[in-house]
C-alpha positions in Angstrom: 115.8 119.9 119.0 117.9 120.3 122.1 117.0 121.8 125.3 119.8 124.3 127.4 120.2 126.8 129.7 122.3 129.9 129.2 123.4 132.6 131.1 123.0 136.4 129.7 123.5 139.6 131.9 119.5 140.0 132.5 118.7 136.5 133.2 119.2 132.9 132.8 117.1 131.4 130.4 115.9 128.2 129.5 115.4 127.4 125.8 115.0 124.8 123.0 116.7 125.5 119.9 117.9 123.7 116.7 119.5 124.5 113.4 121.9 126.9 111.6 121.5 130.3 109.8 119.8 132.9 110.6 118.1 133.4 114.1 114.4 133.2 114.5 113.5 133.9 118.1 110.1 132.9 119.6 108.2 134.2 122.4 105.8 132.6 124.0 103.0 133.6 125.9 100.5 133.1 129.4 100.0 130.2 130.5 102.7 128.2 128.3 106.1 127.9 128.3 108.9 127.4 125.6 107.5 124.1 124.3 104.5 125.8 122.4 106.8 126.5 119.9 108.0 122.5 119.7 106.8 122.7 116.2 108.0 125.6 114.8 111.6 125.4 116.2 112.1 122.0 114.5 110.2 123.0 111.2 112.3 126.5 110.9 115.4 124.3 111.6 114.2 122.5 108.5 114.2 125.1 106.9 117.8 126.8 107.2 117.7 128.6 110.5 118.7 128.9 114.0 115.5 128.9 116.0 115.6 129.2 119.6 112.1 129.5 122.1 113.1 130.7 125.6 111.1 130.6 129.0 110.4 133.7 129.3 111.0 135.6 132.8 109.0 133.9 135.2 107.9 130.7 133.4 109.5 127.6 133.5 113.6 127.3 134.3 114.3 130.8 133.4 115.2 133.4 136.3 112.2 134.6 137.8 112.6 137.9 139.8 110.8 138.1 143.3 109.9 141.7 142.5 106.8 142.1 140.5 108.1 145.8 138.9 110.7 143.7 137.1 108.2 142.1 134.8 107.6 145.4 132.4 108.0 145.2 128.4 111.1 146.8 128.7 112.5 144.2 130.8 111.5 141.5 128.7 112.9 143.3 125.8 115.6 143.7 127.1 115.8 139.8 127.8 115.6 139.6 124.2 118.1 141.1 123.1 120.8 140.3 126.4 120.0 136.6 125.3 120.9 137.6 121.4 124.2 138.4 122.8 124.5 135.9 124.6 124.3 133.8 121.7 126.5 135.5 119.6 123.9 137.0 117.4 123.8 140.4 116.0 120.2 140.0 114.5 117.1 138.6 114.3 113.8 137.9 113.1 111.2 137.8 116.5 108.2 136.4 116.7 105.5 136.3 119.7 102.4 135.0 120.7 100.1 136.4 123.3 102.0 138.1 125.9 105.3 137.0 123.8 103.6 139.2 120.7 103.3 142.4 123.0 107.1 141.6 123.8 107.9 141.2 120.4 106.0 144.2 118.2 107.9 146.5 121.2 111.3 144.8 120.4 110.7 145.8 116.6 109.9 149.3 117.9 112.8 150.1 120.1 115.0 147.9 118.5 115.1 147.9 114.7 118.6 147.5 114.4 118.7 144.1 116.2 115.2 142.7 115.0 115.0 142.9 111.3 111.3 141.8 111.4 107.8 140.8 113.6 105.5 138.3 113.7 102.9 138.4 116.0 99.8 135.7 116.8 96.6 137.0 118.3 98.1 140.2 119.5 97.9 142.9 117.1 100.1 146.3 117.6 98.1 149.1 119.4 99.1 152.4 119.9 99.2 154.0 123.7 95.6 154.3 125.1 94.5 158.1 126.3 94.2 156.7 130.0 96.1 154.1 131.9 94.7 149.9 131.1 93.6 150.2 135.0 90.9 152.5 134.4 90.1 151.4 131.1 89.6 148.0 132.0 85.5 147.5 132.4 84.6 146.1 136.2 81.4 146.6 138.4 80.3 145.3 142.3 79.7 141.7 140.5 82.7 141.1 138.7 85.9 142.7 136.9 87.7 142.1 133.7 90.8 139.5 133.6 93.4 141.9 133.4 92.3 143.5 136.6 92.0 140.1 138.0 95.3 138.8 137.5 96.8 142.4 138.9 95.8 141.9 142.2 98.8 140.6 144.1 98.1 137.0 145.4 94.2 136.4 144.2 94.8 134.3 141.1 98.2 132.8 142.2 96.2 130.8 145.3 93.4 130.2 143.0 95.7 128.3 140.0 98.4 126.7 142.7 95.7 124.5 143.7 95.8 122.4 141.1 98.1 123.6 137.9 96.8 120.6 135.8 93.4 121.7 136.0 94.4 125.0 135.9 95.8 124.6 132.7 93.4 122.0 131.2 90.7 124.4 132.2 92.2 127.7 130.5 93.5 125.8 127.2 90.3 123.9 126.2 88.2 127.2 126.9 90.5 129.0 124.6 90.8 126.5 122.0 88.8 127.0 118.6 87.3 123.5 119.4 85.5 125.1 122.4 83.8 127.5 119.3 82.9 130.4 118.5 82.2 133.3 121.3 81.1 136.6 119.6 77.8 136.6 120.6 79.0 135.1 123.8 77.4 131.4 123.4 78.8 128.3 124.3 82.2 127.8 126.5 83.0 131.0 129.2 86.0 133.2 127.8 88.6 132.3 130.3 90.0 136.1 129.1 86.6 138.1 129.7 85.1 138.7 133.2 85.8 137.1 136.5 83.3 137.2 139.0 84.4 138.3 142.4 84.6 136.0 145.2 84.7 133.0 142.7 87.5 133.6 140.7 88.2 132.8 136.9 88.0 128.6 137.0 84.3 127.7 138.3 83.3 129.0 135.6 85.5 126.9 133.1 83.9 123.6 132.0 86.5 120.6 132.9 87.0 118.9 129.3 85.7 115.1 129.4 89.1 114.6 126.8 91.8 116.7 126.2 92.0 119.1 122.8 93.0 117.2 119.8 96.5 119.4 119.8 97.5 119.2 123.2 99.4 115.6 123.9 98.8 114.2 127.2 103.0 114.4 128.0 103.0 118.3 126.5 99.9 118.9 129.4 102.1 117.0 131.9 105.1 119.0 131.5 104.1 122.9 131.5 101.7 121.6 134.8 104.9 120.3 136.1 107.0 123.6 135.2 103.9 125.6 137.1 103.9 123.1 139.9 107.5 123.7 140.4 107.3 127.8 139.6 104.1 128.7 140.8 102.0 131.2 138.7 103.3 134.5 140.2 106.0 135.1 137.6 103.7 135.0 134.8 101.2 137.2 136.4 103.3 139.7 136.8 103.6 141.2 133.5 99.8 141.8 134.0 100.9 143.6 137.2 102.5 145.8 134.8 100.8 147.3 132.7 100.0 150.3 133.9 103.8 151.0 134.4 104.4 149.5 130.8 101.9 152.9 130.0 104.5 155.0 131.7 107.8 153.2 130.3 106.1 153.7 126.4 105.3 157.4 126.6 108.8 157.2 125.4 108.0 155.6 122.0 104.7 158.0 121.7 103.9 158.5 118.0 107.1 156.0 116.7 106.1 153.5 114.4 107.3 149.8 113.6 109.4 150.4 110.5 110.6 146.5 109.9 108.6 144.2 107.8 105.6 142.5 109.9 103.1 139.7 109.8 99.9 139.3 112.0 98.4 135.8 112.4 95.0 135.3 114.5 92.6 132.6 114.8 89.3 133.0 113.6 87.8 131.8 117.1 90.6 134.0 119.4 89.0 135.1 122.1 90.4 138.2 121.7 88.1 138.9 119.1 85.6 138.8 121.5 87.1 142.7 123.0 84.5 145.3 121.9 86.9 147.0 119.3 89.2 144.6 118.6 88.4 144.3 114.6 89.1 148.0 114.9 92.5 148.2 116.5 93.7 145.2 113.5 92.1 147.0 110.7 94.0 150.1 111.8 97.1 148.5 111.8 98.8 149.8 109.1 98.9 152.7 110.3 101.2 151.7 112.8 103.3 149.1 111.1 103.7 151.1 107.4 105.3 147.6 106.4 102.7 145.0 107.3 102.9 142.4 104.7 100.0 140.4 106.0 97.2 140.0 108.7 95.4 136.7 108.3 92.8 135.0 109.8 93.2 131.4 110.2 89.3 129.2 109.9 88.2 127.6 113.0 91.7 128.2 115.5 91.6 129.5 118.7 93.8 131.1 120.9 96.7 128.7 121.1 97.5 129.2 117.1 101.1 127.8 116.7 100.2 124.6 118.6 96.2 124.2 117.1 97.5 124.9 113.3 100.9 124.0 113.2 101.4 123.8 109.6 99.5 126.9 108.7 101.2 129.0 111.3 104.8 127.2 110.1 104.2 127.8 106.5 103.0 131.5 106.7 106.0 132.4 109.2 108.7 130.4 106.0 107.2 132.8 103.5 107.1 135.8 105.4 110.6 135.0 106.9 112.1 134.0 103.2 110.3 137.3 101.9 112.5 139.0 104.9 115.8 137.6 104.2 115.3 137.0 100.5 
């Protein structure tokens, strides 16, 4: 597994990559960086293929514009498929976590002749909501929902540049399935629910006495040394966007993602804690005619790729070999 930087007409990009055949490309999510893929890239390389995880924009050693408006989907897809050429590649099979499997489910959509199938973790697709996120998203005098949070221009930023270790710490354990279970809202805060105002999102988040089983001490070290150096402004703004990302997909109103499809989600996502969010998976389908699975993995969390490694690995191998036969 070898670590590079490459120039492509959006962006440069920092990635890891190994192996030869055909291209897997992996998008990571907020807070992480290319590394939560570590895993995947070298068991896919295994495997017969080229896999390559980029920073995306704003993260790590990949370009980071100073202008928030240039963190919408549609710039990230376009990342996507710039760095594709960039490698020489004509397709691809794409696979996102998080904010990665947003980028990735609207790459399959406006792209289906460079992507030849999705994978998503914890993300499922969704069609457009009837209003804007802004004014969807719930919020009162006492506090307001993540999302809105994290769009206000400068409020999280200070809060996480104090200290991105603890930042980090803080935000991985509480999404972790070891932190458990938080339907009924019991146990460890949601660090993606409600943040109270004048507080902020961390006082709330218990400081782990030791870290989670499948984060390494060195893997903690180095994306809290990639945020010490980057600050947390480029990966807050793709929430920044997401009223414009509303606008930009009124162009794919009604389209559907025609290219074969997997969802993966841990049973203890936090995600699942979003009044409607068994809903919006169970209806699916009718937005991805060719989903060939949605599975729940037992007892995982948020961070599925790095807390079930092997399960995650061996789902995408089948679903991938299913692909390219």
């Amino acid at each position: 597994m070898r670590e590079t930087l490459i120039d492509t007409r959006t962006i440069s990009m920092s990635l890891i990559e190994a192996g030869e055949g055909p291209l897997v490309l992996l998008c990571h999510g907020f807070p992480e960086g290319k590394r939560a893929w570590r895993h995947q890239v070298a068991a896919l390389a295994a495997a017969g293929y080229r896999a390559v995880a980029p920073d995306m924009r704003g993260y790590g050693g990949s370009g980071a514009p100073a202008e928030a408006d240039r963190y919408t989907v549609v710039h990230a897809v376009g990342d996507m498929v710039a760095l594709m050429d960039a490698l020489g590649e004509e397709r691809a099979v794409i696979v996102g976590h998080d904010w990665g499997a947003t980028v990735a489910w609207q790459a399959a959509l406006m792209r289906p002749d460079r992507f030849r199938a999705v994978a998503a973790l914890g993300v499922p697709m969704m069609g457009l909501p009837p209003l804007p996120p802004s004014r969807i998203f719930p919020q009162s005098e006492e506090a307001l929902f993540y999302t809105l949070y994290f769009s206000e221009p400068g409020l999280a930023d200070a809060e996480f540049a104090l200290n991105p270790r603890l930042t980090l710490l803080k935000i991985l354990n509480a999404a972790s399935g070891e932190a458990g279970p938080r339907l009924q809202g019991d146990g460890t805060p949601n660090p993606f629910g409600m943040v109270r105002r004048g507080v902020g999102l961390l006082a709330d988040l218990p400081e782990p006495a030791a870290l989670p089983a499948w984060l390494p001490e060195e893997e903690l070290d180095l994306l809290a040394g990639a945020f010490s150096a980057t600050g947390f402004t480029g990966a807050l703004n793709y929430y920044r966007n997401l009223d414009r990302n509303y606008e930009l997909q009124q162009a794919m109103a009604g389209a559907k993602v025609e290219v074969p499809a997997l969802f993966l989600i841990g049973e203890r996502d936090t995600g699942l804690s979003i009044p409607g969010m068994a809903d919006i998976i169970a209806a699916m389908p009718a937005l991805v005619p060719d989903l060939r699975g949605s599975q729940v993995i037992p007892d995982a969390g948020h961070w599925l790729q790095q807390e079930r490694p092997e399960e995650v690995t061996d789902a995408l191998l089948t679903f991938i070999e299913g692909v390219e036969g």
